[in-house]
C-alpha positions as CSV (number, residue, x, y, z in Angstrom):
1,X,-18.6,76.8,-184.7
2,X,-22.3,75.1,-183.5
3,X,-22.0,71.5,-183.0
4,X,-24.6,69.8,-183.5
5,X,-25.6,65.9,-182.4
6,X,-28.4,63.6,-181.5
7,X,-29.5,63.5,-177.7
8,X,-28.2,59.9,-176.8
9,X,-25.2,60.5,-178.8
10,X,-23.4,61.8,-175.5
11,X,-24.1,58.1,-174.0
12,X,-22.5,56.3,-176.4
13,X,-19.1,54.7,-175.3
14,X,-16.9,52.3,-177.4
15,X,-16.9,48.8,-175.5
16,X,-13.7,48.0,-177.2
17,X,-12.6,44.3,-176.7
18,X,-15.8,42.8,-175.5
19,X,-17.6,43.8,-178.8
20,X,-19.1,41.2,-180.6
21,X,-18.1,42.4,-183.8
22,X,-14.6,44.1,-183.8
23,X,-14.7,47.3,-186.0
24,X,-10.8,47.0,-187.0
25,X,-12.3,44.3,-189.2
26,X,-13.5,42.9,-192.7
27,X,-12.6,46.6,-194.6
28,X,-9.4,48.9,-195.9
29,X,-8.1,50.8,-193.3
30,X,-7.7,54.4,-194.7
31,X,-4.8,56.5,-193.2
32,X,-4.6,60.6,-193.7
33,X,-2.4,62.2,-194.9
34,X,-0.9,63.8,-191.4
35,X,-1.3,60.2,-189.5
36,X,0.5,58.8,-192.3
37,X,3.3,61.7,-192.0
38,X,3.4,61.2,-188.7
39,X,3.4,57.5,-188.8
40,X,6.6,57.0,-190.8
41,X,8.5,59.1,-188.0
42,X,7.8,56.6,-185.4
43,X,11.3,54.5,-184.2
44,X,12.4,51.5,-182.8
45,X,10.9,47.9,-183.5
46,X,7.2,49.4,-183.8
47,X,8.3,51.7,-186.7
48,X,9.2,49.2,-188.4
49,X,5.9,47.0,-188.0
50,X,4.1,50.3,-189.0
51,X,6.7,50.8,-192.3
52,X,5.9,47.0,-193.0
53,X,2.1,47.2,-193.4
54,X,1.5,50.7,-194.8
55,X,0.6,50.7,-198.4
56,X,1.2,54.5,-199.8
57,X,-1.9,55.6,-201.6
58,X,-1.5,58.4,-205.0
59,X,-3.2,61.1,-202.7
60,X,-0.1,61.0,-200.3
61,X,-2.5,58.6,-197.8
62,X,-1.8,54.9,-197.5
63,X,-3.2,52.0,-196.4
64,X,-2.7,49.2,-194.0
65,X,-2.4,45.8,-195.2
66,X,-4.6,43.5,-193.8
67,X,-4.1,40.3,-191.9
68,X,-5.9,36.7,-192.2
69,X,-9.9,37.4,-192.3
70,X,-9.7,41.1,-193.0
71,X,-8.2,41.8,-189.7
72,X,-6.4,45.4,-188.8
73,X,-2.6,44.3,-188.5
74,X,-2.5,45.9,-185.1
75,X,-5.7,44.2,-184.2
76,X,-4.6,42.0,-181.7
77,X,-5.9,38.5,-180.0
78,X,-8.0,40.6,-177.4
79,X,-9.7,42.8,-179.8
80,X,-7.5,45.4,-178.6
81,X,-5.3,48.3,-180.6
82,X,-2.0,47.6,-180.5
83,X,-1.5,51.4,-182.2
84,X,-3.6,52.5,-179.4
85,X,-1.6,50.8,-176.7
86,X,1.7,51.6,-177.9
87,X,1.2,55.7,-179.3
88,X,-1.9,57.1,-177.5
89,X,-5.5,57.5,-178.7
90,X,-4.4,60.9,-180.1
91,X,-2.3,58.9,-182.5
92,X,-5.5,57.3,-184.3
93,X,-5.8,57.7,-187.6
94,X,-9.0,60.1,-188.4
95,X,-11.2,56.7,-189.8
96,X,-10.3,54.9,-186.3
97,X,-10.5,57.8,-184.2
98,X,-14.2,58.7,-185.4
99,X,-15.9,55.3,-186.4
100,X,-18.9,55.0,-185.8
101,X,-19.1,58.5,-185.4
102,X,-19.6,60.7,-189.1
103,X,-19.0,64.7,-189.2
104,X,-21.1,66.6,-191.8
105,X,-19.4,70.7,-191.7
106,X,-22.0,73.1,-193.4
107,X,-20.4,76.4,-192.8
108,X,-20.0,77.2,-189.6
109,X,-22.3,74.5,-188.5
110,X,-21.1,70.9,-187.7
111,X,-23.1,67.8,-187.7
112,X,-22.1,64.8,-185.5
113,X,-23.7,61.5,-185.0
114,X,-23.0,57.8,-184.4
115,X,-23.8,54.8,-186.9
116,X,-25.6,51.5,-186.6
117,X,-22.8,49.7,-188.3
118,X,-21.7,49.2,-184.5
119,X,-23.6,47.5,-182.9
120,X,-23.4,49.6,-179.7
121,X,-24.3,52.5,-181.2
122,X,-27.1,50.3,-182.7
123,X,-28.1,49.5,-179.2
124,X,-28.4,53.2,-177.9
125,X,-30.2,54.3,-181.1
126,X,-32.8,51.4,-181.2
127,X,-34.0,51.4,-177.3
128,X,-34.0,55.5,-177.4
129,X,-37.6,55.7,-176.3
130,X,-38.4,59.7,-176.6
131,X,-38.8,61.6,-179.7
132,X,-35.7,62.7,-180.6
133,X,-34.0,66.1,-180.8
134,X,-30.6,67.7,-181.2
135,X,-28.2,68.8,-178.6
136,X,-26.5,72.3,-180.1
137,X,-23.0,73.6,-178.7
138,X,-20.6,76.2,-179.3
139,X,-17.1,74.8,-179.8
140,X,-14.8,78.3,-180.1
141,X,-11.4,75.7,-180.6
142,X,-13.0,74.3,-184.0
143,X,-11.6,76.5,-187.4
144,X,-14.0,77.0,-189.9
145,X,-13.3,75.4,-193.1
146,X,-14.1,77.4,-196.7
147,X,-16.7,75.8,-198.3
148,X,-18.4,76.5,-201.9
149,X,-22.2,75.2,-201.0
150,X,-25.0,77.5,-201.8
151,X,-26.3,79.7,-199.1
152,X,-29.7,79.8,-200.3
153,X,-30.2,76.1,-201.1
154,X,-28.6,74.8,-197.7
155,X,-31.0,77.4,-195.8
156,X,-33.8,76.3,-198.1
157,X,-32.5,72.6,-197.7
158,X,-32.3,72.9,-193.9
159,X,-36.0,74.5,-193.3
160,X,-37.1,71.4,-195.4
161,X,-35.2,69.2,-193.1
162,X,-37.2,70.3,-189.7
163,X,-40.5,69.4,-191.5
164,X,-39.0,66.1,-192.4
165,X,-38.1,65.2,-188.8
166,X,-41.6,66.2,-188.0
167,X,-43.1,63.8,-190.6
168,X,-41.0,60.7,-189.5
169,X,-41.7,61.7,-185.6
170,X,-45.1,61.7,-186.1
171,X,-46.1,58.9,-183.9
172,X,-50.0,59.3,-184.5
173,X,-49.6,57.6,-188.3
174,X,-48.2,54.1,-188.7
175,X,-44.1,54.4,-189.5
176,X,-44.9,53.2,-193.2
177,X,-47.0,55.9,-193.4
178,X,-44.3,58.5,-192.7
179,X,-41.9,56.8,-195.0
180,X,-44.7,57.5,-197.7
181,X,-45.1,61.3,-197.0
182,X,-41.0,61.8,-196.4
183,X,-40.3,60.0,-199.9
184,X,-43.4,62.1,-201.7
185,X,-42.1,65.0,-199.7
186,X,-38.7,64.4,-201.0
187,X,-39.9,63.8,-204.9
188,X,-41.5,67.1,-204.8
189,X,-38.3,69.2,-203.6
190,X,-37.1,67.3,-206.1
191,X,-38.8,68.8,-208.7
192,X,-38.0,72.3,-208.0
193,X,-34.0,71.6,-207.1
194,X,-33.7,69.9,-211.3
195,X,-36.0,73.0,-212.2
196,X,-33.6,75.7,-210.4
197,X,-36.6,76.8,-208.6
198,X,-34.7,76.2,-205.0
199,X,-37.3,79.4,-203.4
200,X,-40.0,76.7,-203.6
201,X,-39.1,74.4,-201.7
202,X,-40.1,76.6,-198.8
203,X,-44.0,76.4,-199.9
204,X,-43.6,72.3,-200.4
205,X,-42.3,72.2,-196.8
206,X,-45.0,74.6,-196.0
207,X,-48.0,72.4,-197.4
208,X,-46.5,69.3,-195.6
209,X,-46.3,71.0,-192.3
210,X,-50.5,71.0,-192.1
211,X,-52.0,67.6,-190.3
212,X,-54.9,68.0,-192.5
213,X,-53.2,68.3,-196.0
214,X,-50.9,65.0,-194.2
215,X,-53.6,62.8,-194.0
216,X,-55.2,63.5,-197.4
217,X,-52.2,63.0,-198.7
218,X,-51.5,59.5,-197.4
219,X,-55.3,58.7,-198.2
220,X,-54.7,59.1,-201.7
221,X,-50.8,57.4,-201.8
222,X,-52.9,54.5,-200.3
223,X,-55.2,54.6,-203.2
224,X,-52.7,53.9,-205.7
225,X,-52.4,50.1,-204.1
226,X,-53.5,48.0,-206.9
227,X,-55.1,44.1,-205.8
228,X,-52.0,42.4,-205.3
229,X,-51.2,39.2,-208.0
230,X,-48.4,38.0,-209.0
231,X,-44.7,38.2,-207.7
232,X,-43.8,42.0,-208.5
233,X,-42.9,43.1,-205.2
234,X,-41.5,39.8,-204.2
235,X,-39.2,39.7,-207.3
236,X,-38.3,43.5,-206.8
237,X,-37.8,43.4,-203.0
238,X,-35.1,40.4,-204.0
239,X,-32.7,42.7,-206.0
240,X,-32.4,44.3,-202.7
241,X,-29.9,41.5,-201.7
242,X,-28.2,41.1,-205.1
243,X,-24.6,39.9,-205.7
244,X,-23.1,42.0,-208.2
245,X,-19.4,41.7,-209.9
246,X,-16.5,42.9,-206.8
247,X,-19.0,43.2,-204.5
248,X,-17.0,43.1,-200.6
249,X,-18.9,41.5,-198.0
250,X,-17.6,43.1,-195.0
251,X,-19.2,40.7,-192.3
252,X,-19.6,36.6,-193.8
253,X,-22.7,37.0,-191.4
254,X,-24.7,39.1,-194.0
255,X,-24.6,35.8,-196.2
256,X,-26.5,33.8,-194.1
257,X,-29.1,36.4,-193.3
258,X,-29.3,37.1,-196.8
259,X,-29.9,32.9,-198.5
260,X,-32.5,33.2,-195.3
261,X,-34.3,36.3,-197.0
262,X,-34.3,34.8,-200.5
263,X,-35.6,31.4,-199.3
264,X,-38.4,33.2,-197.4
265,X,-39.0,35.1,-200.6
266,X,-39.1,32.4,-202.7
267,X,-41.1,30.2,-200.6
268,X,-44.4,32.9,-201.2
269,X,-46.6,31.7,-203.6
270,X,-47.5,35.7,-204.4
271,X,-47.4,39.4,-203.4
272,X,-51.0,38.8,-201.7
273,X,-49.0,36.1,-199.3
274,X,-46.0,38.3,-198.7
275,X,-48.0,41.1,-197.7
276,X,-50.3,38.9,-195.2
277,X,-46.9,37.9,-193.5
278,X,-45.3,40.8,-193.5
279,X,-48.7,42.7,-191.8
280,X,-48.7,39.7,-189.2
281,X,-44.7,40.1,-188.3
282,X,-46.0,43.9,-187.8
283,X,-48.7,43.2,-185.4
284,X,-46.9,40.8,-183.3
285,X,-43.9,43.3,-183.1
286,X,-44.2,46.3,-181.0
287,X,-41.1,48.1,-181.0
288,X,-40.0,47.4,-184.8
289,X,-42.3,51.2,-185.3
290,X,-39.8,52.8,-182.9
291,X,-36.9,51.6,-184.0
292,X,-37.0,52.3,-187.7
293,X,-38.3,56.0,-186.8
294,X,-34.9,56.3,-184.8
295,X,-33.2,54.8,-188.4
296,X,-35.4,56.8,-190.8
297,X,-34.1,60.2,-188.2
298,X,-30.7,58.4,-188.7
299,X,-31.6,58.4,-192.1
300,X,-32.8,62.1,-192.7
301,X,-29.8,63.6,-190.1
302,X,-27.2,62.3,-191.7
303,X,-27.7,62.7,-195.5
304,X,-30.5,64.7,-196.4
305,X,-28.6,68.4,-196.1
306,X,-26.3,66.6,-198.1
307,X,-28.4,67.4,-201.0
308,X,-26.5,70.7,-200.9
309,X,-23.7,69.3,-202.9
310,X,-25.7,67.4,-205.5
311,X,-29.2,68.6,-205.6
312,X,-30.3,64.9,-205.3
313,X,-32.8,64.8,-202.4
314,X,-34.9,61.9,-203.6
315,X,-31.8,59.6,-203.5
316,X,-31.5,60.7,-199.8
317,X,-34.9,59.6,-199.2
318,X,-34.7,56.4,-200.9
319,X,-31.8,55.7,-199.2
320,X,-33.8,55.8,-195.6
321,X,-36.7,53.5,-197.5
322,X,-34.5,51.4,-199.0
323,X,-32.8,50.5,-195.6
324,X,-35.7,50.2,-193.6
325,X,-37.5,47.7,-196.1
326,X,-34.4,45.6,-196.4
327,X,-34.2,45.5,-192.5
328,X,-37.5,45.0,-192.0
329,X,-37.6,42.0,-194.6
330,X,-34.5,41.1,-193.3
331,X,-36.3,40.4,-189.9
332,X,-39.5,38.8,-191.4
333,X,-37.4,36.3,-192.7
334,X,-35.5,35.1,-189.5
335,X,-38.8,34.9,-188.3
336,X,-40.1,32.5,-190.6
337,X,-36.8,30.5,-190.3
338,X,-37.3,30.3,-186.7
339,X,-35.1,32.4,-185.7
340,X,-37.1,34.9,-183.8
341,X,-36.0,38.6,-184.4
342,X,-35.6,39.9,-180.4
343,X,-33.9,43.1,-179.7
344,X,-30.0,41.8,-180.3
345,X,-30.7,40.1,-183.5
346,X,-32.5,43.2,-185.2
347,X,-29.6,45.5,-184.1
348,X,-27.8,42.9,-185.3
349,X,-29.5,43.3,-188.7
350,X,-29.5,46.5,-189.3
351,X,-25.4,46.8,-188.3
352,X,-24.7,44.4,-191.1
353,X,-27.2,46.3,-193.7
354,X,-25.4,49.2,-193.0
355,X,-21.4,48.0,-193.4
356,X,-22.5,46.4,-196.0
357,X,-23.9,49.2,-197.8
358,X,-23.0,52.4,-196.0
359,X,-19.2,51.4,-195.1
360,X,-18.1,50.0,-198.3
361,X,-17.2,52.8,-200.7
362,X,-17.3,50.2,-203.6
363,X,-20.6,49.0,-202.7
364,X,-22.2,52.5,-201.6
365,X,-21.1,53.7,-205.2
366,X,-22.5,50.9,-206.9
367,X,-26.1,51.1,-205.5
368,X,-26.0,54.8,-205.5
369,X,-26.2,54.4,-209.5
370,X,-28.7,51.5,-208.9
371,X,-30.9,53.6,-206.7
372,X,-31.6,56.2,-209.7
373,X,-31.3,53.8,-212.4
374,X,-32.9,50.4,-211.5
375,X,-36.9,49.7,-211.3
376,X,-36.9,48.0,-207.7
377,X,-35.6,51.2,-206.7
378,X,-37.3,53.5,-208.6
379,X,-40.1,56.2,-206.4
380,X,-42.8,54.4,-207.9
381,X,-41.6,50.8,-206.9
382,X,-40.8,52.2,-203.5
383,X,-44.1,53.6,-202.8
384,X,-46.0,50.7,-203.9
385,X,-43.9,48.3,-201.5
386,X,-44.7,50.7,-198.2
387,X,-48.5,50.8,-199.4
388,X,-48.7,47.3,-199.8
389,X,-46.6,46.2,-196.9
390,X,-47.9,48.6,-194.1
């Protein structure tokens, strides 16, 4: 098999107990089937505190029940694994063993990167300063797993994908100026994946490849912005940070971040207002630009090729604009608390934004249906925010 993975993903290092913000809790711990097999072999006094907090799951799994404030059962007072210590690293379960890191297999092809829902990781992504490209390996000790994608869309799919890290890499354009062309880009695949027209996709990627076709395009996205009145966008960009019924909050941090957003929010008199302080967070922050390109690649690495398994592209895209607005909102409205937004803080940010909606598989569900169904996140909505906002 190829492996592929992001350039700084070979610096990354888990800082195990001196991490601010323990990964072993706030959510389930999911346990495979083998580890679980294995698990309920182990003797002697630690067998017996395994046996006492695994919960067997229908699909032969289980889980491990969790202490006082979400935390691991083998999570101990040093923020140190207690499994670890006791049976090896090579007794981890798969979801410790690989967080932050996620494996996408396509084929004989396997995808590996590293999430911003550690803060670490969060740390190498945001402060990698070069464009970024992708280290490929071969890895003969890897089996290839059967698969039932399409050959043609995932070739079609992958093409399109090249063109998309382009688009988000291109530094001569402002970043909200990519996210426009990557979600329009997106919309149009779109189009032809619900029309089973998948052969072309290759001339949309095609079009979107020219400089000159680029920047007419963006002139007339721009052109759509409408004189700002009223409290559309500011109502709108709210439901980003909605409660809804069984929601988990993974991190009791994301509630204060979030009553500062919606008393920033509220506090604007208009859309006009919001957009005058969002341009002047903009111009007195250099490095916010780079560090949502390295999410929006995050973004488009991880989950567009998914597509492949359910033809939904321009959820993949909103999912990268979505994220990057909330952030970026997110960070606007420490500001205007006084809490100013340096380097740790908006790593900070965007680690929470991400457990919170990319590592809770009851949350992720949720606004998956949200995304498709609901206004604030319709393409339309979207687009009008990144015009009005960049």
């Amino acid at each position: 098999m190829k492996v592929m993975t992001p350039h700084y993903y070979k610096d990354f290092r888990c800082i195990a107990g001196a991490c601010t913000d323990t990964c072993c809790a706030g959510w389930d711990v999911d346990v495979d089937k083998d580890s679980y097999k294995y698990y309920k072999t182990v003797k002697g006094a630690f067998g017996k505190r395994l046996k006492s907090v695994m919960v067997p799951s229908q699909d032969g799994e289980c889980t491990f029940t969790l202490k006082e404030g979400g935390r691991c059962p083998f999570l101990n007072d040093d923020n140190l694994c207690d499994l670890y210590i006791e049976l090896g690293e090579d007794k981890l379960c798969e979801t410790c063993a690989e967080f932050p890191r996620f494996i996408n297999d396509y084929g004989n092809i396997r995808e590996i990167g590293i999430a911003h829902s550690c803060k670490t990781a969060g740390e190498l992504m945001f402060s990698y300063k070069d464009e970024l490209t992708f280290d490929t390996i071969e890895d003969n000790s890897l089996t290839l797993e059967p698969n039932d994608i399409d050959a043609y869309t995932y070739m079609q799919l992958r093409q399109a994908r090249i063109v998309a890290f382009g688009i988000i890499s291109d530094r001569d354009i402002s970043i909200f100026e990519r996210l426009m062309l990557y979600l329009d880009y997106a919309k149009r695949i779109q189009k032809h994946l619900d029309a089973e027209r998948d052969e072309l996709i290759a001339g949309v990627a095609k079009r979107f490849c020219g400089a000159d076709y680029r920047e007419e395009l963006i002139d007339r996205l721009k052109s759509r912005d409408e004189k700002l009145h009223g409290k559309r966008l500011i109502k709108g960009l709210r439901h980003f940070f909605d409660d809804f019924k069984g929601m988990e909050v993974i991190n009791p941090d994301w509630n204060i971040h979030v009553a500062r957003v919606r008393r920033f929010l509220d506090g604007l008199a208009d859309d006009s207002g919001l957009a005058a302080v969002m341009k002047t967070y903009h111009a007195g922050s250099e490095a916010y630009a780079h560090e949502y390109e390295q999410l929006a690649m995050y973004y488009v690495y991880r989950y567009m090729l998914d597509a492949v398994n359910d033809y939904d592209i321009l959820l993949k895209a909103k999912n990268a604009v979505i994220g990057i607005l909330a952030v970026d909102i997110m960070a606007a409205a420490n500001q205007a608390s006084g809490c100013m937004p340096d380097f740790t803080m908006r790593v900070d940010i965007a680690h929470l934004y991400s457990r919170q909606f990319e590592h809770s598989y009851y949350n992720y569900e949720v606004y998956r249906e949200y995304f498709g169904t609901k206004r604030c996140y319709s393409y339309e909505f979207l687009m009008d925010a990144l015009v009005s906002l960049n």
